[in-house]
C-alpha positions as CSV (number, residue, x, y, z in Angstrom):
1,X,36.5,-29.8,66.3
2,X,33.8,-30.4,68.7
3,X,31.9,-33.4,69.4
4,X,28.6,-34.4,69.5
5,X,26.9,-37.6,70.2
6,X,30.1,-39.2,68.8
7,X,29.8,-36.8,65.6
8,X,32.1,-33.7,64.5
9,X,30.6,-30.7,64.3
10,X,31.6,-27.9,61.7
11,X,33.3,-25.0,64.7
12,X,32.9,-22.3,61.9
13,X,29.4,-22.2,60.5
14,X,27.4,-19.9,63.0
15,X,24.2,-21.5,64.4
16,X,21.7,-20.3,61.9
17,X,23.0,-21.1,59.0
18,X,20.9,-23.6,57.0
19,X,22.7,-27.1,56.9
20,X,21.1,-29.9,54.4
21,X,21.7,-33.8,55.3
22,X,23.4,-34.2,52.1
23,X,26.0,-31.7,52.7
24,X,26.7,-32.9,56.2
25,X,27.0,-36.6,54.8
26,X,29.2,-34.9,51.7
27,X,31.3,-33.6,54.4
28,X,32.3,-36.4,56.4
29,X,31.6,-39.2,53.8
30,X,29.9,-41.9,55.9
31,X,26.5,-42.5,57.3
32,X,25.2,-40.0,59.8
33,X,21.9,-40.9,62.3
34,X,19.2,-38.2,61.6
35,X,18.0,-38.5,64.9
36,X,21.5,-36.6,66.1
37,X,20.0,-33.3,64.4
38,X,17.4,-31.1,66.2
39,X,13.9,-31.1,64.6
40,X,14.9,-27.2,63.9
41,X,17.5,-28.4,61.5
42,X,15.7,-31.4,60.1
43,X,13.0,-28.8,59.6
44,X,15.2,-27.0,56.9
45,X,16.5,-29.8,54.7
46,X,15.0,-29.7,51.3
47,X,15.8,-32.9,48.5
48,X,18.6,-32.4,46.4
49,X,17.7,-34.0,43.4
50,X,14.8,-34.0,41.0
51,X,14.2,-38.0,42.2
52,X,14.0,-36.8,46.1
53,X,11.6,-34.6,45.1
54,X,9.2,-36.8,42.9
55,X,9.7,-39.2,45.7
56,X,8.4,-36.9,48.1
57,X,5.6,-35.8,46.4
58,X,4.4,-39.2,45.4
59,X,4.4,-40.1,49.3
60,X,2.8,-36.9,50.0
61,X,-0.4,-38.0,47.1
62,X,-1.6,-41.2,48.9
63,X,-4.0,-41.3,50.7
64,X,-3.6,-42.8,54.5
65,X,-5.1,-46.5,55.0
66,X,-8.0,-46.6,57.3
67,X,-10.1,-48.9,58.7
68,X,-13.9,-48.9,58.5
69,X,-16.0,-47.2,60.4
70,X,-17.8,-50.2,62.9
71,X,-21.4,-48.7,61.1
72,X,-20.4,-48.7,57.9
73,X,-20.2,-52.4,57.5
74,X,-22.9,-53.6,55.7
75,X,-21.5,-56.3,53.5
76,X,-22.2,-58.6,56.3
77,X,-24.1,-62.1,54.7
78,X,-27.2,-64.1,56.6
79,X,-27.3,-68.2,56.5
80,X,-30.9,-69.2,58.2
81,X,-29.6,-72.3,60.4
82,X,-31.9,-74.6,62.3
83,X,-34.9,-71.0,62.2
84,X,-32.4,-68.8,63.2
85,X,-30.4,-66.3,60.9
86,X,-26.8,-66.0,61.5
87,X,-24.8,-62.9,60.4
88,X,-21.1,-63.9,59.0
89,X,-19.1,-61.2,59.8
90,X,-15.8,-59.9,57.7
91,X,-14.2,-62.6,59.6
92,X,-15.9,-65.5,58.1
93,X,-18.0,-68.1,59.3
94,X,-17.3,-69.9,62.6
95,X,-16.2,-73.8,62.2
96,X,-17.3,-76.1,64.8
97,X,-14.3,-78.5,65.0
98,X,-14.7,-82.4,65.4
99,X,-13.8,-82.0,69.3
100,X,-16.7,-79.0,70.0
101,X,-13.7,-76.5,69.8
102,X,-14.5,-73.4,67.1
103,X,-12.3,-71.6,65.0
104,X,-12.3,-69.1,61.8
105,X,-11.0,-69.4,58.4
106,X,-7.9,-68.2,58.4
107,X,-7.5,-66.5,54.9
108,X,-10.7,-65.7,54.9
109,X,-10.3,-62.3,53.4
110,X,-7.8,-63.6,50.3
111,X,-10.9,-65.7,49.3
112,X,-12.8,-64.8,46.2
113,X,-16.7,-64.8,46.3
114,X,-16.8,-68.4,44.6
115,X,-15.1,-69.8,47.2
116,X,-16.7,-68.2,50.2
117,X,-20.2,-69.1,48.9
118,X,-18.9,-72.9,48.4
119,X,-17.1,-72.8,51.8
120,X,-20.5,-71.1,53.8
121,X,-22.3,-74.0,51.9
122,X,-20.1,-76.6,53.2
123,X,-19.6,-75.3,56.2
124,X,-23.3,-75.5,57.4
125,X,-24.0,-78.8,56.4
126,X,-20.5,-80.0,58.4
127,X,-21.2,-77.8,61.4
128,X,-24.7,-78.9,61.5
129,X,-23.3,-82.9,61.2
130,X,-20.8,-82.2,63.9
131,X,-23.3,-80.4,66.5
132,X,-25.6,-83.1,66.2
133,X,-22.9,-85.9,67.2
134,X,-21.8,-83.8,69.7
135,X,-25.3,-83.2,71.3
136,X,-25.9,-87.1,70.5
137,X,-22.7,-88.1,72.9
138,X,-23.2,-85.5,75.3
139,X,-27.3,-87.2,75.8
140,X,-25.9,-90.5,75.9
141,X,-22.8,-89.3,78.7
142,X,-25.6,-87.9,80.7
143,X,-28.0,-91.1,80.3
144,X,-24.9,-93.4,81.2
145,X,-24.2,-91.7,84.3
């Protein structure tokens, strides 16, 4: 027997005969890497049994997972803040942190719409508080020196 990439290979089946994965694995009775067949071969296996091929076909129904297109985002909310409107993005709103620093909401997106309206509500009287103090010490920093 010959080998190939540290597997034997069957010296009297001629080279077009149809092999399947199962009957290779059948054959030698342990676990063979896939990636050892050409894509010719791989090409020709078919499932074996009925729950291969229910498998198969159930992978082959669902639809692939796609992102939004960037204009078909609409769901975006408005908060008027000191005049100005402010779009909140699918990312949430920003929070101005106690140091000046922002950040987002992490789980932002697990949040039910209760929650989201109670946090934007929050959130702009807190960021409102917190800008104020800020611009109140950075005033009196410049004022001082």
């Amino acid at each position: 027997m010959r080998r190939f990439l540290g597997l034997k290979l069957i010296p009297s089946l001629p080279a077009t005969t149809a092999i399947t994965t199962s009957a290779i694995l059948h054959c030698y009775r342990r676990p063979v890497p896939l990636r050892a067949f050409s894509t010719k071969m791989a090409d020709t296996t078919t499932p074996t049994s009925s729950t291969e091929q229910h498998k198969d076909q159930r992978d082959s129904q669902k639809p692939a997972l796609t992102l939004p297109a960037p204009g078909d985002i609409s769901s975006s909310n408005t908060l008027e803040v000191n005049g100005q409107d402010l779009k909140l993005d699918l990312l949430g709103p920003v929070v101005v942190n106690e140091d000046g620093s922002m950040s987002r909401i992490d789980n932002w997106a697990e949040m039910s719409e209760i929650e989201k309206a109670n946090v934007r509500r929050i959130l702009v009287k807190r960021n409102n508080q917190r800008l104020a103090r800020l611009r109140a010490q950075q005033q009196q920093d410049e004022n001082s020196s």
